[in-house]
C-alpha positions in Angstrom: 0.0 0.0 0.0 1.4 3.6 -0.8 1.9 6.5 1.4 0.1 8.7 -0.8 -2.7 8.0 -3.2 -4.1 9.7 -6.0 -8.0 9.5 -7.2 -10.0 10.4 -9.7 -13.1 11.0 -8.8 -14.6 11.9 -12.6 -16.8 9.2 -14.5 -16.1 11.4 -17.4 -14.0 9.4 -19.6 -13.1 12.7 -21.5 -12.1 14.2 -18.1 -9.8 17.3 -17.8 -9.5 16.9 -13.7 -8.4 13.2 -14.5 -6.0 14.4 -17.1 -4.7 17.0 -13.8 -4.9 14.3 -11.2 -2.5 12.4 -13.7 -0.6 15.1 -13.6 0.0 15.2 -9.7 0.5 11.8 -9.9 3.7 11.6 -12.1 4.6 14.6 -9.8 4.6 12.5 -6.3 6.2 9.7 -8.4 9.4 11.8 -8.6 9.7 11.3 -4.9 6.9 9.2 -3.5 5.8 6.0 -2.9 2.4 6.7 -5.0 -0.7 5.1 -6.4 -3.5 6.5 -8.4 -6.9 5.5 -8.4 -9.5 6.0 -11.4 -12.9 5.8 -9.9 -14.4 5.7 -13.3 -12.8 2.1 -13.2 -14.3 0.9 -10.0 -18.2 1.1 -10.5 -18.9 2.1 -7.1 -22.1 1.3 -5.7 -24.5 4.7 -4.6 -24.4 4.5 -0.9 -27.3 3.9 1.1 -26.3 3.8 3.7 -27.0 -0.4 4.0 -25.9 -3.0 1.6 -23.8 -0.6 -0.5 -20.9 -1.1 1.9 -20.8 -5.1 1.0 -19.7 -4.5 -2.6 -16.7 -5.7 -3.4 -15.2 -2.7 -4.8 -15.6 -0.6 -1.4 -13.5 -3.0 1.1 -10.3 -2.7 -0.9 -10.7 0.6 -1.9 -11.3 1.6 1.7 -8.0 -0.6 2.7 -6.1 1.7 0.0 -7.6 4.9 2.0 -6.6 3.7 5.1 -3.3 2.7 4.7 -2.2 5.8 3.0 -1.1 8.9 4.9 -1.8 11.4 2.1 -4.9 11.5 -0.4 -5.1 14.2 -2.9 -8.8 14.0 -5.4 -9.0 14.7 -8.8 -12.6 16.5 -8.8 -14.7 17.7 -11.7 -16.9 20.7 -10.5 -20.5 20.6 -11.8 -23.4 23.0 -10.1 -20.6 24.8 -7.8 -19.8 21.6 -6.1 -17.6 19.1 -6.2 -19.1 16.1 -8.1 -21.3 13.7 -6.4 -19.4 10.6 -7.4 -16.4 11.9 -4.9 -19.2 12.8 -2.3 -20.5 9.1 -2.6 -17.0 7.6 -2.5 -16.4 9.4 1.0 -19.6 8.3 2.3 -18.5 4.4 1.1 -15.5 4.7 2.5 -15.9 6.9 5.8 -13.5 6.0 9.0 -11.1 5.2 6.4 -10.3 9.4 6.3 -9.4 9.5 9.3 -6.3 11.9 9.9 -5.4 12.1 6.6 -3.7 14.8 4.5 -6.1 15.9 1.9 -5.3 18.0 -1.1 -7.4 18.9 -4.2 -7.4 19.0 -7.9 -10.3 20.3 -9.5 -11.7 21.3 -13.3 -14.5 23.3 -13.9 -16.1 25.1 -16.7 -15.6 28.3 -14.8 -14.0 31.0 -12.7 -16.5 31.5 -10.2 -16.3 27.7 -8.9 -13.2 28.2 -6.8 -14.7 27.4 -3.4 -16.6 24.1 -4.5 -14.7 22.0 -3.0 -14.9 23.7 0.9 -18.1 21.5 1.5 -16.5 18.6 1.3 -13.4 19.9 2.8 -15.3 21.0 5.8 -16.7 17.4 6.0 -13.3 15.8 5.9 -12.1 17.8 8.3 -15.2 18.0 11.1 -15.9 14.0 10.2 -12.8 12.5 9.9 -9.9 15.0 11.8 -8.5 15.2 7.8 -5.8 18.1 7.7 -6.7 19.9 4.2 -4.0 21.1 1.8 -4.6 25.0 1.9 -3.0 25.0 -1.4 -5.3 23.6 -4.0 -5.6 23.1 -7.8 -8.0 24.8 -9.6 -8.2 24.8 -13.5 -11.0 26.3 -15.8 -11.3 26.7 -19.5 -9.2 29.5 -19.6 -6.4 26.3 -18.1 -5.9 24.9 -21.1 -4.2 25.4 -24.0 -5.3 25.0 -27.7 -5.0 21.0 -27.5 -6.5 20.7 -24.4 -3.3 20.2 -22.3 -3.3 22.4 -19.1 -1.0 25.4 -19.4 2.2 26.0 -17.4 0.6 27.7 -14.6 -2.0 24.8 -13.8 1.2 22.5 -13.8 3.6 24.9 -11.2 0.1 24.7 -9.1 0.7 20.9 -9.2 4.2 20.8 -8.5 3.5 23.2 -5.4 0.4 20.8 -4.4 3.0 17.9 -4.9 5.9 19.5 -2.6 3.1 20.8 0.0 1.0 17.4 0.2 5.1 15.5 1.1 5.9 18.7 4.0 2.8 18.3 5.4 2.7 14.7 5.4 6.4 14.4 6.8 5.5 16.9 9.5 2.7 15.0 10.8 4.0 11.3 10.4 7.4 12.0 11.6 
């Protein structure tokens, strides 16, 4: 199991946040022990809250959480939230969070959606004692070049993400 792990929470298979959280990923790799996790790939049960915790995807997934120190989510942004399918993966996966470093990567269509992830930050932290990156990625249209690739700005966010999510992590699992 890896000390930090990387998921995509899009369904999307055209994605741009998965494209990102691919990004971060071959960041951590530089200097981490790192796995990344496509939930598009895992076809998650909706929670409710009963027999949705039995499928077989949720036990190892939850294992994965667990055991890692540091989690950073790839997030798509749709309604000025962050998307249900990471909302529903949370719920799954619950005590799993506990303590953990969480950072975010997130794609929206706009500006304005910026905070859209401080819902479900707020939950990680009140529910589960997670400590939240401060610094977080946040791309838009205006993120990405021509051919779709994010621009050089989006990736120095990711590098910063990268460095911040392995101080942190260090400081509080000395």
């Amino acid at each position: 199991m890896s000390e930090f792990l990387i998921i995509s929470c899009s369904l999307n298979p055209a994605s741009v946040s998965r494209r990102l959280c691919k990004s971060a990923f071959d960041e951590m790799l530089k200097t981490k022990d790192a796995e990344f996790i496509d939930l598009a790939e895992l076809n998650l049960p909706i929670c409710d809250g009963s027999s949705a915790y039995g499928h077989p995807a949720v036990a190892p997934l939850s294992n994965k959480i667990r055991s890692a120190k540091c989690v950073l989510l790839g997030i798509p942004v749709y309604n000025y939230a962050a998307s249900a399918s990471a909302k529903n993966m949370i719920e799954l996966t619950g005590r799993a969070w506990l303590d953990k470093v969480v950072g975010f990567v997130c794609a929206a269509g706009g500006k304005m959606s910026y905070m859209s992830v401080m819902g479900l930050a707020n939950s990680l932290m009140l529910d589960f004692r997670c400590l939240i990156i401060p610094r977080f990625v946040y791309a838009h249209g205006e993120s990405l070049d021509q051919e779709g690739k994010h621009v050089p700005e989006i990736q120095r966010r990711i590098e910063e993400l990268a460095e911040t999510a392995g101080r942190l992590t260090k400081a509080i699992n000395p």
